[in-house]
C-alpha positions as CSV (number, residue, x, y, z in Angstrom):
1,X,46.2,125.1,151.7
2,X,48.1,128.2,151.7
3,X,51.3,126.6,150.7
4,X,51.5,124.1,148.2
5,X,54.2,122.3,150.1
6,X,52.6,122.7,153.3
7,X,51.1,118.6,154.5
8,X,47.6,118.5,155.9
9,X,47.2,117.3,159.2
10,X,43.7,115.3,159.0
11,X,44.4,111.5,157.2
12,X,41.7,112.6,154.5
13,X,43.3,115.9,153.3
14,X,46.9,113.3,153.7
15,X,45.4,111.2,151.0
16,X,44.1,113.7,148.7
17,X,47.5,115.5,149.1
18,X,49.4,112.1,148.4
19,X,47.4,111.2,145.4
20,X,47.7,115.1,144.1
21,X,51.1,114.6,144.4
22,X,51.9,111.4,142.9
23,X,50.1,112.5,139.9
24,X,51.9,115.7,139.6
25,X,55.1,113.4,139.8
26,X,56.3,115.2,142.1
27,X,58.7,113.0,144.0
28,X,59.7,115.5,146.7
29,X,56.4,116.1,148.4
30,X,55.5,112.4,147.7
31,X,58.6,111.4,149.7
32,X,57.9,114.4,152.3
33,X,53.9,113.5,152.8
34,X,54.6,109.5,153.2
35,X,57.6,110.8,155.6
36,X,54.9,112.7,157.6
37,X,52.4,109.8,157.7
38,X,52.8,107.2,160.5
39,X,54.5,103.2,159.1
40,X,50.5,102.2,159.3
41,X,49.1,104.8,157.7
42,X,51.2,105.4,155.0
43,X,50.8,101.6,154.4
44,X,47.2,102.1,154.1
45,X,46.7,104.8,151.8
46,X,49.4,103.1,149.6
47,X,47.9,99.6,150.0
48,X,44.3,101.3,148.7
49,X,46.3,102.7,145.4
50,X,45.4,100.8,142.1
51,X,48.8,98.5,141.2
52,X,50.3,100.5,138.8
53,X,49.9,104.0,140.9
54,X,51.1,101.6,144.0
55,X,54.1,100.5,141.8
56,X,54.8,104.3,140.4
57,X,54.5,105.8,143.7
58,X,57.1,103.1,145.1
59,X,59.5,103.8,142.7
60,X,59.7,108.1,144.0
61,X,60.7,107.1,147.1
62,X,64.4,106.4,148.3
63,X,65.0,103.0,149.0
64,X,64.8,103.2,152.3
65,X,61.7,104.5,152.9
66,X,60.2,102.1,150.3
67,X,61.7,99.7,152.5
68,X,60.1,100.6,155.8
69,X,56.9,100.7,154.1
70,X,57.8,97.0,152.9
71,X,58.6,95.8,156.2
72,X,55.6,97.2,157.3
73,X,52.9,95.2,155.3
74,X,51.6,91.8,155.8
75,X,53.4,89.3,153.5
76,X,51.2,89.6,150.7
77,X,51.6,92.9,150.2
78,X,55.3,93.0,150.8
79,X,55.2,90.9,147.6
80,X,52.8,92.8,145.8
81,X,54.9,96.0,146.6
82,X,58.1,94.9,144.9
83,X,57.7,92.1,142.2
84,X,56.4,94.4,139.5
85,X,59.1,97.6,139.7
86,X,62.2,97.2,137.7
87,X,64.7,94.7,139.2
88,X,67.4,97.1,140.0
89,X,64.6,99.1,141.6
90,X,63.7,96.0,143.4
91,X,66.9,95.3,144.2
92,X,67.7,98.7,146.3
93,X,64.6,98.5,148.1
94,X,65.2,95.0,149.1
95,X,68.9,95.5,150.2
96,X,67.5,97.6,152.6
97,X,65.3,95.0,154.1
98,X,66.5,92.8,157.1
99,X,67.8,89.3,155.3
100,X,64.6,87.4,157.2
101,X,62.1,89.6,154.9
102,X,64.0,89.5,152.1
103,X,64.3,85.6,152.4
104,X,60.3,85.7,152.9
105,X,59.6,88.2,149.9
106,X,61.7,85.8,147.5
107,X,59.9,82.4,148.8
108,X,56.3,84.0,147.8
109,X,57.7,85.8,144.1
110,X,57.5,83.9,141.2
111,X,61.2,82.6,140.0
112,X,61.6,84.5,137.4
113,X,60.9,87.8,139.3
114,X,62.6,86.8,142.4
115,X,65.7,85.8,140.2
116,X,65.7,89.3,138.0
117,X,65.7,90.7,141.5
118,X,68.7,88.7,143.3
119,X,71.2,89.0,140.2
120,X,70.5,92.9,140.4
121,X,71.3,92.4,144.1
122,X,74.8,90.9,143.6
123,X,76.2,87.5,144.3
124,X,76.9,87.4,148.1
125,X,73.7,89.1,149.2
126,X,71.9,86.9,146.4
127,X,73.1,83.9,148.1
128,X,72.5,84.7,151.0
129,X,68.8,85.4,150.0
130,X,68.6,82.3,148.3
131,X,69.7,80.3,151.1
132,X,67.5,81.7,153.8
133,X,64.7,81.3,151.4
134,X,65.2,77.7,151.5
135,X,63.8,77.6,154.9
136,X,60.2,77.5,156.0
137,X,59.6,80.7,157.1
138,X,57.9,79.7,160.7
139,X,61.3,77.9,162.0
140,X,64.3,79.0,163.1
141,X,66.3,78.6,159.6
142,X,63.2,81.7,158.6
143,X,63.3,83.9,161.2
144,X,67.6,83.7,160.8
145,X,69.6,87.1,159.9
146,X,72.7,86.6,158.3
147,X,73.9,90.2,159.0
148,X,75.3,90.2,162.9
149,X,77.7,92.3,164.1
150,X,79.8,91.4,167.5
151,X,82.1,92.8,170.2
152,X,85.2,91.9,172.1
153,X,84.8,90.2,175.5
154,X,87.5,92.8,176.9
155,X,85.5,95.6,175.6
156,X,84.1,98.0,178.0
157,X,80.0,98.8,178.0
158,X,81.3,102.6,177.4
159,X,83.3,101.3,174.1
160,X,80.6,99.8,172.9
161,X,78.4,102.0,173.1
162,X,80.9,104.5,171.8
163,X,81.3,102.3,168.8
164,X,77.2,101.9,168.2
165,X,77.0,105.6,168.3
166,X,79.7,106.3,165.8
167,X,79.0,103.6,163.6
168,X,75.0,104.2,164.3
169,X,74.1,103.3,160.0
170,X,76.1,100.1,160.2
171,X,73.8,99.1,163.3
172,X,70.2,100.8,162.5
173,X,69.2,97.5,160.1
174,X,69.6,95.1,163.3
175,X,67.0,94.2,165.9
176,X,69.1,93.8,168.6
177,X,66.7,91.3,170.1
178,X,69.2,88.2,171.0
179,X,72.5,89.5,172.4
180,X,74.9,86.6,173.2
């Protein structure tokens, strides 16, 4: 490579460039090479990383693009991606996960990790964590969001949209799957 900042196209040279970088704790071109990696395959180079490196690695990026890569993974590795960082760490990453994954991440932690986490989080989102958790995860009461946003009958489809567009952070974290 030319440039030192430059990111290799071919997934080999990607993980070589990711792992040179996370030990040169460099958190920019960590952030910047998992940015340029598709959701799966930045999942799997990351998944392949030895705990600790997994754990380190999670912690240099933002919270929200720790989050994408936890929404990504399979349960157990959702789990396995947050419930060894510090709590308030934890705690960012997870309020940036829809309520249903958090709920899930929280039923498979142990209590005392999952608890660390919530009380970083903050009462209200805690309890609402906490109370989605109660449900098994394969009903209704698991797959439930307890972030919703609504509009006026009245409204026009222009205002609405209007509104979406201006307001387009406040309505990324839905999945606009169930409009009523």
């Amino acid at each position: 490579m030319s440039d030192s900042n430059e990111i290799p196209e071919d997934t080999d040279s990607q993980e070589s460039a990711l792992q040179d970088a996370f030990a040169a704790d460099d958190e920019q071109q960590v952030a910047e090479i998992v940015d340029s990696l598709s959701s799966h395959e930045a999942l799997r180079q990351v998944s392949q990383m030895e705990p600790e490196d997994r754990d380190g690695l999670i912690s240099m990026l933002d919270p929200e693009a720790a989050a994408e890569l936890v929404e990504e993974a399979p349960p157990e590795l959702a789990v396995a991606l947050i419930k060894d960082l510090d709590s308030f760490v934890a705690a960012k990453i997870m309020e940036e996960l829809h309520t249903d994954t958090q709920a899930d991440i929280v039923q498979e932690m142990e209590p005392e990790n999952s608890e660390a986490i919530l009380y970083a989080m903050g009462t209200e989102r805690a309890d609402d964590v906490r109370m989605l958790s109660q449900y098994d995860p394969h009903t209704a009461g698991g797959l439930m969001e307890v972030d919703v946003f609504s509009f006026r009958s009245n409204e026009t489809v222009g205002a609405v949209l209007k509104r979406l567009i201006e307001h387009d952070d406040s309505f990324e974290r839905h999945r606009g799957q169930h409009p009523y």
